[in-house]
C-alpha positions in Angstrom: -11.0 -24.0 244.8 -8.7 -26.6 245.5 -5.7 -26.4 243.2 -2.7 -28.7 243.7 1.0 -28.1 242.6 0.6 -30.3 239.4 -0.9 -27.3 237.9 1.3 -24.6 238.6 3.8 -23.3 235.8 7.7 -23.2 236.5 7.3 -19.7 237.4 4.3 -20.5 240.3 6.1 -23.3 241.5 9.4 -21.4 242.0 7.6 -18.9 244.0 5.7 -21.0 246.0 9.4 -22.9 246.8 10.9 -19.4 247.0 8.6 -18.8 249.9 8.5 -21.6 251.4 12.5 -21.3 251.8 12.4 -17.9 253.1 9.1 -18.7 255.5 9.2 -15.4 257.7 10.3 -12.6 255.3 9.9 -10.3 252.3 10.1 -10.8 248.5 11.1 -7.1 246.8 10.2 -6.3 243.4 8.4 -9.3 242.0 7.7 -9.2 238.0 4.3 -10.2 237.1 3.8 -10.4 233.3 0.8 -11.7 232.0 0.0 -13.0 235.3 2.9 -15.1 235.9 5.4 -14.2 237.9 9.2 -13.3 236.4 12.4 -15.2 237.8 14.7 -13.2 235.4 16.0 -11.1 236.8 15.4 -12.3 240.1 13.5 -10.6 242.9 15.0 -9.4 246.1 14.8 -11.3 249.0 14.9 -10.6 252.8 14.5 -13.0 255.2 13.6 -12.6 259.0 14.1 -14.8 261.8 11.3 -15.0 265.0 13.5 -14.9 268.1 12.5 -15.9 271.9 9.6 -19.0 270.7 10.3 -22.3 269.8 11.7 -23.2 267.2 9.8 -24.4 264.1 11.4 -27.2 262.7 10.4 -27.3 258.7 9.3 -30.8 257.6 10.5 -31.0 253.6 7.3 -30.6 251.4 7.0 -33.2 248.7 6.6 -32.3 245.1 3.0 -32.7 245.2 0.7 -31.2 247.1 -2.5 -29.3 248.0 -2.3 -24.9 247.7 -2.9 -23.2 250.3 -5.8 -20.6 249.9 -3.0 -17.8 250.2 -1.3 -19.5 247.6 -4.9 -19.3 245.4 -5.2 -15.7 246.3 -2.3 -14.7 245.5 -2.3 -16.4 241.7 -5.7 -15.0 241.5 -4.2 -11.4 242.1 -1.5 -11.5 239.7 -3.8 -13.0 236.8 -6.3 -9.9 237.7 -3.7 -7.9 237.6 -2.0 -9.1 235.0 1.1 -6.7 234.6 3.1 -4.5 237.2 5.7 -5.2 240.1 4.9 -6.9 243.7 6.8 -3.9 245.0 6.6 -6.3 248.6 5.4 -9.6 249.3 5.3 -10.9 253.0 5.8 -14.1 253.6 4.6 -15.8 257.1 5.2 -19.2 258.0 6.1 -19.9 254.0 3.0 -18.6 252.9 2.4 -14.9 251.2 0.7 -12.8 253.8 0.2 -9.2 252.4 1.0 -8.0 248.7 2.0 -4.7 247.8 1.5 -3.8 244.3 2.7 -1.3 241.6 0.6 -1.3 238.2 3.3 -0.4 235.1 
């Protein structure tokens, strides 16, 4: 499936910013109703910083661009599910990594 940014709601594309911001890290208690995710009231976020490599320099993304299949995967999960927490997201390199998930 190749799914671009055009078609995410607000909420996806906040997400997919909010991650690409925090890039090594964890997102705590992450809403999902009716498969969307929920800014209000915000999730908690951590973020964690790779010592003794190089260091990654981010280029800025533009407004318009190509998911990633994690990105797929991860809208897939939440639409499946449909309702319940993302107790912890991880987030490598900007893109969601592993999902841990609490049904209501």
């Amino acid at each position: 499936m190749h799914a671009d940014s055009k078609s995410l709601t607000t909420e996806r594309r906040w997400l997919v910013e909010r991650m690409r911001q925090t890039y090594f890290g964890t997102i705590h208690h992450l809403l999902v109703r009716d498969g969307e995710p929920v800014m209000d009231p915000p999730p908690k976020v951590k973020q964690a910083f790779k010592l003794g490599g190089k260091r990654v320099v981010r280029k800025l993304v533009s407004q318009e661009f190509t998911l990633k299949e994690q990105h797929v995967e991860l809208f897939d999960l939440m639409e499946s599910k449909r309702n319940g927490v993302i107790t912890k997201l991880s987030i490598q390199e900007g893109l969601p990594f592993l999902v841990e998930w609490e049904d209501d």
